[in-house]
LUMDRENKE-268454 format. One record per atom (N, C-alpha, C): residue number from 1; chain; atom name; x, y, z. Coordinates in steps of 0.001 Angstrom, whole numbers, plus 500000, padded with zeros to 6 digits. Atoms other than C-alpha are relative to their C-alpha. Layout:
N
- NUM,A,CA,X,Y,Z
...
END
This chain:
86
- 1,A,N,499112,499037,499392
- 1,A,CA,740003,568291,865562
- 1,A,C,499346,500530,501276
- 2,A,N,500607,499670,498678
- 2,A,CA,739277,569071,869136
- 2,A,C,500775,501538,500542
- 3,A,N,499610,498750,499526
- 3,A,CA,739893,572807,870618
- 3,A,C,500637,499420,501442
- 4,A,N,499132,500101,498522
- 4,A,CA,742209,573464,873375
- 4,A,C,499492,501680,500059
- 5,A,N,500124,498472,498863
- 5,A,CA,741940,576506,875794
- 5,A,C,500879,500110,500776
- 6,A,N,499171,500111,499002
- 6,A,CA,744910,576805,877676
- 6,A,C,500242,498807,500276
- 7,A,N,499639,501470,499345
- 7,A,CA,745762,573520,877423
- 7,A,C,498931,499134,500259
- 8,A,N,501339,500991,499440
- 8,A,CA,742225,571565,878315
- 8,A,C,499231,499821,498630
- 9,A,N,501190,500740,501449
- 9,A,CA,740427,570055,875295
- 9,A,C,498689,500616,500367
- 10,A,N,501415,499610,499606
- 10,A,CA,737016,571127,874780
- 10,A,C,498610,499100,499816
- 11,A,N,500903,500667,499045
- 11,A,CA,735560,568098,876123
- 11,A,C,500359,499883,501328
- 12,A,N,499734,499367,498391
- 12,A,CA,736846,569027,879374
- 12,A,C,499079,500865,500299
- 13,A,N,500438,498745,499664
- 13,A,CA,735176,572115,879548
- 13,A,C,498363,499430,499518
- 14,A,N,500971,500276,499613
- 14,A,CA,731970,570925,878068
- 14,A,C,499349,499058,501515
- 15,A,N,500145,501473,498476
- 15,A,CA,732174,567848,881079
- 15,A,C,499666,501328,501341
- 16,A,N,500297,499649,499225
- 16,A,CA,732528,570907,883062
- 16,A,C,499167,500830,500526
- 17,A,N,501379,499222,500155
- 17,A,CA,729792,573186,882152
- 17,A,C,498805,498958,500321
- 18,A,N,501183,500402,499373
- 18,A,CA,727282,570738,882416
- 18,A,C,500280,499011,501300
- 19,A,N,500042,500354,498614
- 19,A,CA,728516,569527,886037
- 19,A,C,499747,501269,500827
- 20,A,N,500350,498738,499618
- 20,A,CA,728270,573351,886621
- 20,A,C,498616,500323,500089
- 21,A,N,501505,499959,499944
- 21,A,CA,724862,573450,885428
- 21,A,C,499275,498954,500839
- 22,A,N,500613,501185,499385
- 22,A,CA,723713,570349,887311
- 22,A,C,499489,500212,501121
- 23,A,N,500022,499034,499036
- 23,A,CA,724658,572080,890350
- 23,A,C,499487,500492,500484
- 24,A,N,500812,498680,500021
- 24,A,CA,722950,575225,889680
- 24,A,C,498284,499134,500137
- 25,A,N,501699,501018,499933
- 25,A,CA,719743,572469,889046
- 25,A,C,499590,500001,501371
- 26,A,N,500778,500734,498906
- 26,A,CA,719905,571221,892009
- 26,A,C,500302,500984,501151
- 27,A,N,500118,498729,499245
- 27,A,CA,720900,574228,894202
- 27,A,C,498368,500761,500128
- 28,A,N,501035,499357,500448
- 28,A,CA,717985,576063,892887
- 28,A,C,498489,499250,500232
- 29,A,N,500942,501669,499268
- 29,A,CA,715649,572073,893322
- 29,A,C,499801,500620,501553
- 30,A,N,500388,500203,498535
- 30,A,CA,716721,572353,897034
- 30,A,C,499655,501602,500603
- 31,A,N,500692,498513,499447
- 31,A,CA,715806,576126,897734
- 31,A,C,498567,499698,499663
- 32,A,N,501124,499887,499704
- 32,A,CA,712477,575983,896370
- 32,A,C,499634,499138,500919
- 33,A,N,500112,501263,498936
- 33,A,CA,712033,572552,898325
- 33,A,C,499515,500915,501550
- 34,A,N,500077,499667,499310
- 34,A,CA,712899,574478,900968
- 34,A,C,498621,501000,501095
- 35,A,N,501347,499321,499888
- 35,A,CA,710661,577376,900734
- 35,A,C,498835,499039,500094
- 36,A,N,501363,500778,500067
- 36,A,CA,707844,575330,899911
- 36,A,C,499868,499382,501391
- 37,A,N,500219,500409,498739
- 37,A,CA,708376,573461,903330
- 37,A,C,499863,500810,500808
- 38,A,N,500296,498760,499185
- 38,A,CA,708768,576855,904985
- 38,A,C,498111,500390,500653
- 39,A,N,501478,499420,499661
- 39,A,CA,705510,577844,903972
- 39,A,C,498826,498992,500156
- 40,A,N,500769,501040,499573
- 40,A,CA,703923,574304,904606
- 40,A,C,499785,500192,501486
- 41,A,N,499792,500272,498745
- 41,A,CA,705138,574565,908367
- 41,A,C,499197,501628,500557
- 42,A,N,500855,498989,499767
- 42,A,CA,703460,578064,908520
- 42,A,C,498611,499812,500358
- 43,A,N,501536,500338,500579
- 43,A,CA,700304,576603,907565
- 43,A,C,499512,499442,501787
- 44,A,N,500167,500792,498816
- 44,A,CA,700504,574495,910382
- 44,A,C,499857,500177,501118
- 45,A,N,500038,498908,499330
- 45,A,CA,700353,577051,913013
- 45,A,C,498712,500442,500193
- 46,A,N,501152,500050,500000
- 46,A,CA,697055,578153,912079
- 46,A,C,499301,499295,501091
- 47,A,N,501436,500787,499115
- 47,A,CA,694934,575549,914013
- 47,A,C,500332,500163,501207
- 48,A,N,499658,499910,499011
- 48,A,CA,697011,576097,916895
- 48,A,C,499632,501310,500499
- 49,A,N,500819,498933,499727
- 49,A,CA,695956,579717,916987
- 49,A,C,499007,500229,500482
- 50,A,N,501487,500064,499657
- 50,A,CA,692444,579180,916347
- 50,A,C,499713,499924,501464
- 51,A,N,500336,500828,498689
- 51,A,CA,692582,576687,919127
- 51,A,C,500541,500761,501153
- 52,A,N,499753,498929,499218
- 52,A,CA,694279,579695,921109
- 52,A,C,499379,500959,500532
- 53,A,N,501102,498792,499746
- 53,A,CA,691587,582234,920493
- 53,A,C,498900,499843,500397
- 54,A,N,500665,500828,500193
- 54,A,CA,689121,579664,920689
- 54,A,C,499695,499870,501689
- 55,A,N,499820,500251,498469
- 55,A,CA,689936,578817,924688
- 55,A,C,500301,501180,500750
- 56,A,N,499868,499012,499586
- 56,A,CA,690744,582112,925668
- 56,A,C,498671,500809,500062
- 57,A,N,501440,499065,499979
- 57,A,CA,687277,583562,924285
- 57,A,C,498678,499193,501176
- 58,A,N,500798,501126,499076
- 58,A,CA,685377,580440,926316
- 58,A,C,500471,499868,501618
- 59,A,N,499557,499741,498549
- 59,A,CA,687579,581321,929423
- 59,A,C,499500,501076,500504
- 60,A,N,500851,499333,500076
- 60,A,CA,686569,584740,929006
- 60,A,C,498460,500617,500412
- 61,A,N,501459,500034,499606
- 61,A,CA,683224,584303,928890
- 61,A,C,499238,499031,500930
- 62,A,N,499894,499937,498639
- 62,A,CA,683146,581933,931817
- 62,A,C,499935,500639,501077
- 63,A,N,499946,499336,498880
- 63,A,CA,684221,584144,933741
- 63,A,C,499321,501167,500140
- 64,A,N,500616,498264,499930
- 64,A,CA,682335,587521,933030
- 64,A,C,498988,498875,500599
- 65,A,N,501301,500197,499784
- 65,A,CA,679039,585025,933068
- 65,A,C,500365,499953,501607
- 66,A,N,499406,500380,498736
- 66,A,CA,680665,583832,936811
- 66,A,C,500235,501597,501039
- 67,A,N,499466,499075,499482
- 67,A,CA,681585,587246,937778
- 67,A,C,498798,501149,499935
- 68,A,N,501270,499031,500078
- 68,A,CA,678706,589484,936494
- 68,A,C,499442,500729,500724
- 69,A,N,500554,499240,498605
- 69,A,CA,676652,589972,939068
- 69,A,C,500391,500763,501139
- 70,A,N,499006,499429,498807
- 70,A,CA,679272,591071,941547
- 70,A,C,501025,501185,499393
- 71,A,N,499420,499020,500957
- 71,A,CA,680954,593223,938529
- 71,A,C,499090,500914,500177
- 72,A,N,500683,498852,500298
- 72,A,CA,677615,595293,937875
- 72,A,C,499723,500691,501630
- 73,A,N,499852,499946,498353
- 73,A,CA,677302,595127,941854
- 73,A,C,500935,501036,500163
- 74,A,N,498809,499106,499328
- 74,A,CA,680682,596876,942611
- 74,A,C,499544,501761,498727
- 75,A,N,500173,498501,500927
- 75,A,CA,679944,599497,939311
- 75,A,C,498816,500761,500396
- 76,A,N,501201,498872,499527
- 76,A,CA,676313,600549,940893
- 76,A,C,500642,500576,500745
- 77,A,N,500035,499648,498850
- 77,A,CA,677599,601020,944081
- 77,A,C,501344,501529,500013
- 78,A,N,499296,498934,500292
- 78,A,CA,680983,603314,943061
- 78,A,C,498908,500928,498910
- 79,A,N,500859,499200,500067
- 79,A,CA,678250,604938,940833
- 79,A,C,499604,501214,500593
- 80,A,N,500834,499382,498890
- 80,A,CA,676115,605674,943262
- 80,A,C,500889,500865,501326
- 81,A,N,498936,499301,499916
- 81,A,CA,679080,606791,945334
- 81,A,C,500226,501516,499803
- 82,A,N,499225,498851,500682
- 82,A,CA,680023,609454,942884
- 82,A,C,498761,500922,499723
- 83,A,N,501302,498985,500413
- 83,A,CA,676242,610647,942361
- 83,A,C,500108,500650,501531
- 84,A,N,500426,499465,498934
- 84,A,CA,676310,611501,946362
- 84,A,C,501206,501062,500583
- 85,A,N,498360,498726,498877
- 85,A,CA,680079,613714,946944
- 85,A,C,499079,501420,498989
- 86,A,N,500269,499178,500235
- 86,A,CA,678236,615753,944470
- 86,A,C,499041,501281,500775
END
């Protein structure tokens, strides 16, 4: 004896619960998927940073070593400057 529900047997309705659930499987599959690639492609970022902070600190310091002398140069001399309006 098979149930009806409004007319639909209830192997209809199981057929359609678990195409419902299947669904929900794989909905739920391709989100984490997702995430997970999210936070793969994050990752990936990193070295590019480094390699950001990396060339910036070596430009940096180029240039103070390059510049130095003519830096502490200009700071005696306004100094000295400011020791003589007194």
């Amino acid at each position: 004896m098979k149930l009806k529900v409004n007319g639909i047997e209830d192997a209809s309705i199981k057929i359609a619960l678990n195409i419902f659930r299947a669904q929900s499987l794989v909905k739920r599959k391709l989100n984490e998927s997702k995430f997970i690639s999210e936070l793969r492609d994050e990752r990936g970022d990193v070295p590019g940073w480094v390699l950001v902070v990396l060339m910036t600190t070596g430009l940096v310091t180029a240039i103070w070593t390059i510049a130095s002398p003519r830096l502490s140069a200009i700071l005696k001399n306004s100094l000295d400057s400011m020791n003589g309006i007194r």
